[in-house]
Backbone as a printed PyTorch tensor [residue, N CA C, xyz], in Angstrom:
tensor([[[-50.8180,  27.6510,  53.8730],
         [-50.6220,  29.0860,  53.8030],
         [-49.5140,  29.5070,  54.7400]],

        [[-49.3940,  28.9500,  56.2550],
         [-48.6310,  30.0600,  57.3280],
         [-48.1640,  28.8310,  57.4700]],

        [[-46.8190,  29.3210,  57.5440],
         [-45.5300,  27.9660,  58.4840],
         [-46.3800,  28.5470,  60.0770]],

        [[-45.9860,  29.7220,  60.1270],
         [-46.2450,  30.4810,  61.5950],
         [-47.2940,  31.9930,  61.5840]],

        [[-48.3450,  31.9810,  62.1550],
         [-48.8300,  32.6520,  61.7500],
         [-49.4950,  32.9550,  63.5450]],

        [[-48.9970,  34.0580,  64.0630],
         [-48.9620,  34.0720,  65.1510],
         [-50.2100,  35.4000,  65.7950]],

        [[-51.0600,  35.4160,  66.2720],
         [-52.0280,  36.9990,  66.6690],
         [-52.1640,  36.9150,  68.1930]],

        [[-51.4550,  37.7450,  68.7180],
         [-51.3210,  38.2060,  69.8890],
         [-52.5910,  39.1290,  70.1960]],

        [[-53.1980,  39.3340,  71.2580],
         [-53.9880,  40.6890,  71.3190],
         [-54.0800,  40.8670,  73.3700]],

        [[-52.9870,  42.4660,  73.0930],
         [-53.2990,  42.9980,  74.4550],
         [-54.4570,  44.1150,  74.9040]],

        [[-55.1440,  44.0140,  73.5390],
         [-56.1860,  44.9780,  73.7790],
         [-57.3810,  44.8790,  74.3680]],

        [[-58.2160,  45.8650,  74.6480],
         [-59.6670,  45.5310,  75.7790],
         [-60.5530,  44.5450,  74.6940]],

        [[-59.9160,  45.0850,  73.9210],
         [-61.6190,  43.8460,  72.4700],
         [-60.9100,  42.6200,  72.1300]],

        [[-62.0020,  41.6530,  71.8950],
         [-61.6380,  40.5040,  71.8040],
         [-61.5280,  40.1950,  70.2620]],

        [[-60.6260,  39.7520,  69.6890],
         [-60.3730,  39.4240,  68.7740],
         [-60.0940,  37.6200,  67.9780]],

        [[-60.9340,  37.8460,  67.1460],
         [-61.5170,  36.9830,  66.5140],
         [-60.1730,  36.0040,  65.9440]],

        [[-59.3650,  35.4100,  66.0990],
         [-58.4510,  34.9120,  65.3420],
         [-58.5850,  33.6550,  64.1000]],

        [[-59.6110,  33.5130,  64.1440],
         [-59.5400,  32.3810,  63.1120],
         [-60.7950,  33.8660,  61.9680]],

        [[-61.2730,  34.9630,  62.3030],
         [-61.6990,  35.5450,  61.2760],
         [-60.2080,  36.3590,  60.8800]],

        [[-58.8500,  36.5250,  61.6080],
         [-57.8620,  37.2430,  61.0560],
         [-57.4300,  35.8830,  60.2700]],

        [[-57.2140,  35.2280,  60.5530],
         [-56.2270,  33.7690,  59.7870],
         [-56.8860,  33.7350,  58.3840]],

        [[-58.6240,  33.7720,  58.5580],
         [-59.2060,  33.7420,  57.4000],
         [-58.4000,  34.6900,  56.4030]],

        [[-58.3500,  36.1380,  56.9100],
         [-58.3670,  37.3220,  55.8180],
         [-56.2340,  37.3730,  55.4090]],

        [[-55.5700,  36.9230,  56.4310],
         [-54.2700,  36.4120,  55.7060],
         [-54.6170,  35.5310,  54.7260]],

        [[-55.5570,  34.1240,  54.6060],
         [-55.1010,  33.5000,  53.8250],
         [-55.5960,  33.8890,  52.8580]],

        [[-56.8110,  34.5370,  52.6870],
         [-57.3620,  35.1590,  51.2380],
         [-56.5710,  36.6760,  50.8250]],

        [[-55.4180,  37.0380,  51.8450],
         [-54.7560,  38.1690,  51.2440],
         [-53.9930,  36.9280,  50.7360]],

        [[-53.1390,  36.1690,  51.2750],
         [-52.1750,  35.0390,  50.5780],
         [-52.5940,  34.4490,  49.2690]],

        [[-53.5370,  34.0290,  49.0600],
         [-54.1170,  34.1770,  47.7710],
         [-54.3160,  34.8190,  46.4720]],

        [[-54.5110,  36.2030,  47.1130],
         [-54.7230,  37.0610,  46.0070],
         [-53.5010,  37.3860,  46.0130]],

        [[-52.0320,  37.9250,  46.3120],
         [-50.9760,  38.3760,  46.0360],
         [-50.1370,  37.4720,  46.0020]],

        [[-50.5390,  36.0050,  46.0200],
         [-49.6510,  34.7540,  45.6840],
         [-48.3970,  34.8050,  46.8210]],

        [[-48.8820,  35.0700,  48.0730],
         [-47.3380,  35.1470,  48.5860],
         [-47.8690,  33.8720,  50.0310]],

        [[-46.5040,  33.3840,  50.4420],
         [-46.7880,  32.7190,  51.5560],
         [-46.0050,  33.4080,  52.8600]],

        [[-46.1570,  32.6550,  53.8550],
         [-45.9450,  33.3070,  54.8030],
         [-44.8540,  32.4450,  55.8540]],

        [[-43.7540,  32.7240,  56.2110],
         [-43.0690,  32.0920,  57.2150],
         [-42.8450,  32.2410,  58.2170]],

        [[-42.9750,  33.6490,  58.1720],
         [-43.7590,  34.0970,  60.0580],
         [-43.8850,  35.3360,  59.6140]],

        [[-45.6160,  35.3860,  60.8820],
         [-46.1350,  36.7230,  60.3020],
         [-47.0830,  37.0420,  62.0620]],

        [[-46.2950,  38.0140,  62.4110],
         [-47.3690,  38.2240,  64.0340],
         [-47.8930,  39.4330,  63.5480]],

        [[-48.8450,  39.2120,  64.1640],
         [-50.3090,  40.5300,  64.0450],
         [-50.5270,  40.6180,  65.8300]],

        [[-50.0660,  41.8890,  66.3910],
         [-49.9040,  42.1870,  67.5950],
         [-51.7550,  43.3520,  67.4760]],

        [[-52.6210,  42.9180,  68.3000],
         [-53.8130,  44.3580,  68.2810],
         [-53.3680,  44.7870,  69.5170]],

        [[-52.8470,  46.3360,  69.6530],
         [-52.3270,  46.5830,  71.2570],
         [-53.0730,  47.9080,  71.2500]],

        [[-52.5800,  48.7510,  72.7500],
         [-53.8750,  50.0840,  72.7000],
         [-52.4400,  51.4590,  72.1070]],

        [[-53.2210,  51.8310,  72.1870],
         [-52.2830,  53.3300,  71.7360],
         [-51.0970,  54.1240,  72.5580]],

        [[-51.1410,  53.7970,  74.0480],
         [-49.9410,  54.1510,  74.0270],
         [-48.9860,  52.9380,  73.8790]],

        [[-49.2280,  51.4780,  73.4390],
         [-48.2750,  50.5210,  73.4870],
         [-47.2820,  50.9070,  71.9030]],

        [[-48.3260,  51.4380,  70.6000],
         [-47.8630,  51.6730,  69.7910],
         [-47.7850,  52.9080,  69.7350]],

        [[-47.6430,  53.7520,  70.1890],
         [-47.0010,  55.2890,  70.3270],
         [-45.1070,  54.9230,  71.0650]],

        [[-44.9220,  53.8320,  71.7280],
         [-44.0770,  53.7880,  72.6560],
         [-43.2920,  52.8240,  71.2320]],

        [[-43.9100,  51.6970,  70.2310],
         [-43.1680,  50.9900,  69.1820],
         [-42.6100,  52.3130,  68.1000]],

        [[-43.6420,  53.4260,  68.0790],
         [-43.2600,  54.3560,  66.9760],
         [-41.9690,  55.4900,  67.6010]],

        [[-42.0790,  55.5100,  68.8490],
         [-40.7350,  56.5290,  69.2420],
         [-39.6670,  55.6130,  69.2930]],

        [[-39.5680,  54.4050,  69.9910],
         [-38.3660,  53.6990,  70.1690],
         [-37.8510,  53.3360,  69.0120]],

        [[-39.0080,  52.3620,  67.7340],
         [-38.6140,  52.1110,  66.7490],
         [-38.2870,  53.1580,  65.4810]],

        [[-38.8810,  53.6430,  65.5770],
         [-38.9110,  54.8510,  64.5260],
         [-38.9510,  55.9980,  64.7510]],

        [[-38.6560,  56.6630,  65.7990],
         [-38.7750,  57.9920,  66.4470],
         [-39.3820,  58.7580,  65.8760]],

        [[-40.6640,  58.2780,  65.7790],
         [-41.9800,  59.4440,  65.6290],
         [-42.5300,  59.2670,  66.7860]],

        [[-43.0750,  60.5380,  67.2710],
         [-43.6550,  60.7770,  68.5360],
         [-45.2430,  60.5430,  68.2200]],

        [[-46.1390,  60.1420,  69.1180],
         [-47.5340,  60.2590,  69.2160],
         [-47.8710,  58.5960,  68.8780]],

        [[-49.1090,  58.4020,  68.4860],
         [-49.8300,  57.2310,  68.4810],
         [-50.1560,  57.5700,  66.9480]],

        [[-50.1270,  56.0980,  66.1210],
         [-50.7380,  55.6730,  64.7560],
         [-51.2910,  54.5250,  64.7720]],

        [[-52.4460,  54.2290,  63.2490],
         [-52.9420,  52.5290,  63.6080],
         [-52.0970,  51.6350,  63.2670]],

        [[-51.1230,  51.6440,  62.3860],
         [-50.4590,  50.7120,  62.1950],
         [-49.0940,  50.9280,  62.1240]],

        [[-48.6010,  49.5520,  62.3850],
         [-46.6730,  49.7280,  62.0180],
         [-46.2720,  48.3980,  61.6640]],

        [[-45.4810,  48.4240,  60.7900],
         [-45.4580,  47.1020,  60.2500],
         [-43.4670,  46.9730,  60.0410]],

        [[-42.9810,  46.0630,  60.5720],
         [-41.6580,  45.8540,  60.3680],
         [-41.4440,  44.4030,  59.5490]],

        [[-40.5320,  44.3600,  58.5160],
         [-40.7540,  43.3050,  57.6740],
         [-39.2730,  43.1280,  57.9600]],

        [[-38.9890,  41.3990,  57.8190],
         [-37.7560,  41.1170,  57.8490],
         [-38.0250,  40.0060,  56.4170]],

        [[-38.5850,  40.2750,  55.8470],
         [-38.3400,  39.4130,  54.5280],
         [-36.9760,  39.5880,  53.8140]],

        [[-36.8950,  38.4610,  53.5360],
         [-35.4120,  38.2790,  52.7880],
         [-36.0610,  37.9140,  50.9020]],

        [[-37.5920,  37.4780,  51.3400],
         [-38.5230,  37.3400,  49.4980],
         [-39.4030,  37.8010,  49.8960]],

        [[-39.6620,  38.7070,  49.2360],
         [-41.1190,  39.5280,  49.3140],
         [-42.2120,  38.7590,  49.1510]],

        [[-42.1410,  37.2320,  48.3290],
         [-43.4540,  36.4470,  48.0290],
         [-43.3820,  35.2530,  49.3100]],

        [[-42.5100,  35.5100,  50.3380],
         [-42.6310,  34.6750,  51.8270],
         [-41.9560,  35.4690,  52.5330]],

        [[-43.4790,  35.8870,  53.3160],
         [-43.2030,  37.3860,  54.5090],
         [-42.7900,  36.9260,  55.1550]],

        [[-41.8760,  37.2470,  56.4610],
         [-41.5330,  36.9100,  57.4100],
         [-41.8350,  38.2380,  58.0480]],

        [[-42.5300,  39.3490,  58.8670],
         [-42.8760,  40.8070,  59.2750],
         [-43.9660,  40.4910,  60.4550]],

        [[-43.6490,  41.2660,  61.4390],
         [-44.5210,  42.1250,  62.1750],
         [-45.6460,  43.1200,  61.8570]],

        [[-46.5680,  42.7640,  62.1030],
         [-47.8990,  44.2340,  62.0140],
         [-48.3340,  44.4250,  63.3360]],

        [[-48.5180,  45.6920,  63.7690],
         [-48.8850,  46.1320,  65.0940],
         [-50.1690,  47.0260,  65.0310]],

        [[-51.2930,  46.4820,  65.4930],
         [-52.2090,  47.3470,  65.3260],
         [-53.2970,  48.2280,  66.4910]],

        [[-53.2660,  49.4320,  66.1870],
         [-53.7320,  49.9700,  67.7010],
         [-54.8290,  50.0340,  67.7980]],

        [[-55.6890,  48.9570,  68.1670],
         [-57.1930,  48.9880,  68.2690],
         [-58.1640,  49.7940,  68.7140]],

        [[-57.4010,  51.1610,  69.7590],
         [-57.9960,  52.4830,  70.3860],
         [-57.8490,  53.3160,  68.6350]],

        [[-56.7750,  53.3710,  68.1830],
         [-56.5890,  53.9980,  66.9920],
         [-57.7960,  53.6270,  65.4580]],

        [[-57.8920,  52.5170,  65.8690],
         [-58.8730,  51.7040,  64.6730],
         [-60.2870,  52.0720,  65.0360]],

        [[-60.3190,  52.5740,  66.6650],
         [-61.8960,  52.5530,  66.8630],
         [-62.3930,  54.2770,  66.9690]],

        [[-61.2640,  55.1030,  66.8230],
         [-61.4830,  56.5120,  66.4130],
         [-61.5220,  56.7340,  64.8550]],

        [[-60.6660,  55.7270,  64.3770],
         [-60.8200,  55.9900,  62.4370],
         [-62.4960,  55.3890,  62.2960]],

        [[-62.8230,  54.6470,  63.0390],
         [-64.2510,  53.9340,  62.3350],
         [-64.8880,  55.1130,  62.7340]],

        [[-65.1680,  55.9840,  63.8160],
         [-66.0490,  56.8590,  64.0840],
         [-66.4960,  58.1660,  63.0770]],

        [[-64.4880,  58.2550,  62.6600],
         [-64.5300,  59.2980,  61.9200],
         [-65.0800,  58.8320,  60.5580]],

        [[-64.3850,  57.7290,  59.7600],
         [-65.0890,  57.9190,  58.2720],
         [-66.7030,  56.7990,  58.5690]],

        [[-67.2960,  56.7080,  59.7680],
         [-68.3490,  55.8520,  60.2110],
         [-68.6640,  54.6880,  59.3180]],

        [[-67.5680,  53.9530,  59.9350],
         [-67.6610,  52.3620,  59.3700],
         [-67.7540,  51.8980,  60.8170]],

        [[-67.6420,  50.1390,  60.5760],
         [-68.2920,  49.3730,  61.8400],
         [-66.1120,  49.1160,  62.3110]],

        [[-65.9720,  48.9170,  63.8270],
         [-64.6840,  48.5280,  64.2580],
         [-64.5460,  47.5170,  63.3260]],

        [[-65.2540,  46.6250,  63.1110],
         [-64.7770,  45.3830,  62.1090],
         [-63.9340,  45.2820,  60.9310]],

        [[-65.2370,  46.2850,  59.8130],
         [-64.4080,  47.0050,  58.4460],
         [-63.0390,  47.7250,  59.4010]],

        [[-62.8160,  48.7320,  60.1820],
         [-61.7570,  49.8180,  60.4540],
         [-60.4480,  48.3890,  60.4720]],

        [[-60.4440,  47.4190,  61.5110],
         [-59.3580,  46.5690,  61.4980],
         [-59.1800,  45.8480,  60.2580]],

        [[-60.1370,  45.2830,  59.6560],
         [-59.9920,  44.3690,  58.3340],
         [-59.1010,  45.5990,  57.3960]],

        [[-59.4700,  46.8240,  57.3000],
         [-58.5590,  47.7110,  56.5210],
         [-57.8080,  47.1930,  56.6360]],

        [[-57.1660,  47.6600,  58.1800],
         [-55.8750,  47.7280,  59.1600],
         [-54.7840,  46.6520,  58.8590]],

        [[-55.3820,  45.6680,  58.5910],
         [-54.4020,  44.3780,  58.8080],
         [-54.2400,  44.0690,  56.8660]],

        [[-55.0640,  44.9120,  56.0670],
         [-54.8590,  44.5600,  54.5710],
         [-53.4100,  45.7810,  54.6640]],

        [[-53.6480,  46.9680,  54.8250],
         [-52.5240,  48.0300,  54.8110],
         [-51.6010,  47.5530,  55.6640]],

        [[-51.6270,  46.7710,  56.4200],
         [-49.6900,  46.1580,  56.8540],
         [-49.4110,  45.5610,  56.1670]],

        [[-50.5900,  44.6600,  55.1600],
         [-50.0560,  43.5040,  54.2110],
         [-49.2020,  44.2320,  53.5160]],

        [[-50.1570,  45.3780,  52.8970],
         [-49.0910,  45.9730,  51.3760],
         [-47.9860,  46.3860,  51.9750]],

        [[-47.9210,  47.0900,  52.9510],
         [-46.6140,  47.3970,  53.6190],
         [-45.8820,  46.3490,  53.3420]],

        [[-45.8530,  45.4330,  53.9280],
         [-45.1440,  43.9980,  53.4140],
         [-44.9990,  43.8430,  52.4290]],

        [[-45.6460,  43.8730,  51.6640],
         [-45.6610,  43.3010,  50.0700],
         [-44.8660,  44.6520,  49.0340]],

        [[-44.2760,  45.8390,  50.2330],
         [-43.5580,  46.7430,  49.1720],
         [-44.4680,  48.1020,  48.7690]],

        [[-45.6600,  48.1560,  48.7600],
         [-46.2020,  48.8720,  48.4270],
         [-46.2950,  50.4740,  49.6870]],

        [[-46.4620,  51.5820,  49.3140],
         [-45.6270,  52.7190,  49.7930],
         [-46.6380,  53.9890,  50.2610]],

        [[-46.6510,  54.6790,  51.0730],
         [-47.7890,  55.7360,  51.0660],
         [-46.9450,  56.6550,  52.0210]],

        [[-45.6310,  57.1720,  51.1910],
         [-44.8170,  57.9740,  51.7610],
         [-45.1220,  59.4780,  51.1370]],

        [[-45.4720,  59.1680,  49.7240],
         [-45.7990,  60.6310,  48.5610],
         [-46.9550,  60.3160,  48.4180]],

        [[-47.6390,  61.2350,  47.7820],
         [-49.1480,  61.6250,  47.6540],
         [-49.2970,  60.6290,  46.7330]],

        [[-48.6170,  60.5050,  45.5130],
         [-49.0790,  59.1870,  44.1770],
         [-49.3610,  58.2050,  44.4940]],

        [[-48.0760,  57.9090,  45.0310],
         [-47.8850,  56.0710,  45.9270],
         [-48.7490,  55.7070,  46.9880]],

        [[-49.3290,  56.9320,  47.4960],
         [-50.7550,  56.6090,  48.5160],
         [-51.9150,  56.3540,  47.6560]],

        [[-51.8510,  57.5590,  46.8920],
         [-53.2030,  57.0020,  45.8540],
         [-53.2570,  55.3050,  45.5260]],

        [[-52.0220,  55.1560,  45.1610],
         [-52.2830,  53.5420,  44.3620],
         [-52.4640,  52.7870,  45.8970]],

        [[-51.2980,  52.8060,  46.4340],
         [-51.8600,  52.1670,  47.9270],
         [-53.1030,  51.9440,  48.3560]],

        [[-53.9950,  53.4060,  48.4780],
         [-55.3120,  53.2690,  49.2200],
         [-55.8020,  52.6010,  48.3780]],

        [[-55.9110,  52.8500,  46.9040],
         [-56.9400,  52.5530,  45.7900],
         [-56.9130,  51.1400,  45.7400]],

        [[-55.9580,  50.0870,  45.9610],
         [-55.8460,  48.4340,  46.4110],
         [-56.5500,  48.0940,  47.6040]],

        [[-56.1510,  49.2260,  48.7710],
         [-56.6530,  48.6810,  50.0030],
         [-57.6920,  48.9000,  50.0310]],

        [[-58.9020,  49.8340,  49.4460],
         [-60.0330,  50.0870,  49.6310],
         [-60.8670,  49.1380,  48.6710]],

        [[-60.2530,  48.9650,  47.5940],
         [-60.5250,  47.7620,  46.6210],
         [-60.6040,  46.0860,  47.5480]],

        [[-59.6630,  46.1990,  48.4800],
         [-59.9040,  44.8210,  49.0800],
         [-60.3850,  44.8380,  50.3750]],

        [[-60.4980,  45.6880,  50.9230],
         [-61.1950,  46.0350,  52.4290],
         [-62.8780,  45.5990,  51.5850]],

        [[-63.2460,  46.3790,  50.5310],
         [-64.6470,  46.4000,  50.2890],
         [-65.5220,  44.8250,  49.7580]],

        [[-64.1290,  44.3020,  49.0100],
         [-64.2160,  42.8470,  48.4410],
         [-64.0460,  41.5910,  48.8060]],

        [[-62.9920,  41.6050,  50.1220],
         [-62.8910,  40.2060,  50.7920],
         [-63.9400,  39.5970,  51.5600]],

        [[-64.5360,  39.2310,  50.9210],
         [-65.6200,  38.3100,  51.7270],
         [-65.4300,  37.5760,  53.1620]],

        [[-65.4820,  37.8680,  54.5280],
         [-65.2100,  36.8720,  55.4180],
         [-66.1580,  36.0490,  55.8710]],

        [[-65.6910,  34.6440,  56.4130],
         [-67.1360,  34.0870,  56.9000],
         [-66.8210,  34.3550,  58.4500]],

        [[-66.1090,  34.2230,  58.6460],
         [-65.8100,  34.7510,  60.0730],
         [-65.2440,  36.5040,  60.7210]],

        [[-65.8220,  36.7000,  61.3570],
         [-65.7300,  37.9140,  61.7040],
         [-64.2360,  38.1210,  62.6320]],

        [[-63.7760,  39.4080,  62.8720],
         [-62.4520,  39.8040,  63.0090],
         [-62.7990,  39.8410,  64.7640]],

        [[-63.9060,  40.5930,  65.0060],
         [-63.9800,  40.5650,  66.3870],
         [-65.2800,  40.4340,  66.9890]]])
């Protein structure tokens, strides 16, 4: 599946890396794509409030950001950055467990990667309607955290 498949985590929770490796390779699976380098950074909120002004000059904190340097969309080479303070206020709000909130988290950088868009109201619909389709369906045997 991963030439390089790299998960950093500067955050207070401990994170499970062989339950993230799991859920790349069963996203790698289902969208047939491989991977030639792919870091999954879990950092706290102001680390990615500070990636979203420098990189993208939006101000404030979001859960995810995903920078892709693919040259083939079916072998990622991209960054996902995920703010685990951010993931553990979305679980409160739509009251899911931190587990489901990151397993979202890290399927919605995939599509990011993979092209898929949630800039207009349509293109979110189809967006969420995949990610909630596979957040609910990927079976893990190992847990994320």
């Amino acid at each position: 599946m991963a030439t390089k498949l790299t998960i950093i985590n500067t955050s207070s929770k401990k994170i499970n890396k062989r339950g993230v490796r799991e859920l790349v390779k069963k996203l790698s699976e289902h969208f047939s794509f491989s991977v030639f380098s792919l870091e999954i950074y879990f950092v706290s909120s102001s680390d990615i409030s500070e990636i979203n002004k420098n990189y993208l000059n939006h101000e404030g904190t979001t859960d995810v950001i995903t920078f892709d340097y693919s040259e083939v969309k079916q072998r990622i080479d991209s960054e996902i950055y995920i703010s685990v303070q951010d993931a553990e206020e979305n679980a409160k709000i739509y009251s899911v467990s931190l587990e489901l909130e990151l397993k979202r988290l890290i399927i919605h950088g995939v599509l990011h990667i993979l092209g898929y868009d949630d800039k207009d109201s349509s293109k979110k619909l189809i967006m969420k309607s995949i990610e909630d389709e596979l957040t609910n369906n990927i079976i893990l045997e190992k847990n994320i955290i």
